[in-house]
C-alpha positions in Angstrom: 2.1 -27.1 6.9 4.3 -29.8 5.0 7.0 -28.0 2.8 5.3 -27.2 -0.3 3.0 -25.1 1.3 6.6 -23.6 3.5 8.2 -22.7 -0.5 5.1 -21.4 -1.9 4.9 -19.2 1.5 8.2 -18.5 0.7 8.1 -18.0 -2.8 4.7 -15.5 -2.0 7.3 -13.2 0.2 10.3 -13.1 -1.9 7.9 -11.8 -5.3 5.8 -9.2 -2.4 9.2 -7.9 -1.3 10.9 -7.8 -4.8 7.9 -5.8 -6.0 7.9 -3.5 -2.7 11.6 -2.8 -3.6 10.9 -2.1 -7.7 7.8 0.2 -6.8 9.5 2.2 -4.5 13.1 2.5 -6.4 13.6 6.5 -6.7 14.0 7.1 -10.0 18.0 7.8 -10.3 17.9 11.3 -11.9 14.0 12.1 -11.6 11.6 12.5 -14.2 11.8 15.6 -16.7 8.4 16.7 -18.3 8.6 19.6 -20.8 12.6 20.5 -19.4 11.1 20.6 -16.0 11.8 18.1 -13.2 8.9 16.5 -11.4 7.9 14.9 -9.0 8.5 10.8 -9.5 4.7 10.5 -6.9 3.1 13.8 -7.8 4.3 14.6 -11.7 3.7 18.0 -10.1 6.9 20.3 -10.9 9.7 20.3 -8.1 10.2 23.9 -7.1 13.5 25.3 -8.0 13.8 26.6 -4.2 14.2 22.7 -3.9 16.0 21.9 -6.1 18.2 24.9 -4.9 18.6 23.3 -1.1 18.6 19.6 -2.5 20.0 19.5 -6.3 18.9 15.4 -6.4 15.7 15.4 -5.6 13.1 13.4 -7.1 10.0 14.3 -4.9 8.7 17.4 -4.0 8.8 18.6 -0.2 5.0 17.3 0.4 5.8 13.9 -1.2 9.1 13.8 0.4 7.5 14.6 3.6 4.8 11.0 3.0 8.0 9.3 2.1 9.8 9.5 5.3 7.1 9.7 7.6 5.5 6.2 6.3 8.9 4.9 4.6 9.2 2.0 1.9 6.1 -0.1 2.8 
């Protein structure tokens, strides 16, 4: 492997991992559809019983639930 093909390797990783970390950027505030907030993987409405125990939520239990058992890719 002579060093072109080491930065284009490089280069490869550093894009993959810069669009890993865009993709899977929570959405600072949420999303709000119709004065409801949503669920940033789901768009399906966060329960207010959520929203209740965790006021900053973006996802709903079940999406939270994916997120930290398979994490950030």
């Amino acid at each position: 492997m002579d060093i072109c093909d080491k930065a284009e390797a490089l280069e490869q990783q550093q894009r993959q991992q810069a669009l890993n970390n865009a993709l899977n950027r929570p959405l600072e505030h949420g999303r709000i559809i119709d004065g409801t907030k949503v669920c940033i993987c789901c768009d399906e409405p966060i329960p207010a019983t959520r929203l209740q125990a965790a006021p900053n939520a973006v996802r709903c239990i079940d999406c939270q639930a994916l997120e930290e058992a398979y994490g950030n890719g």
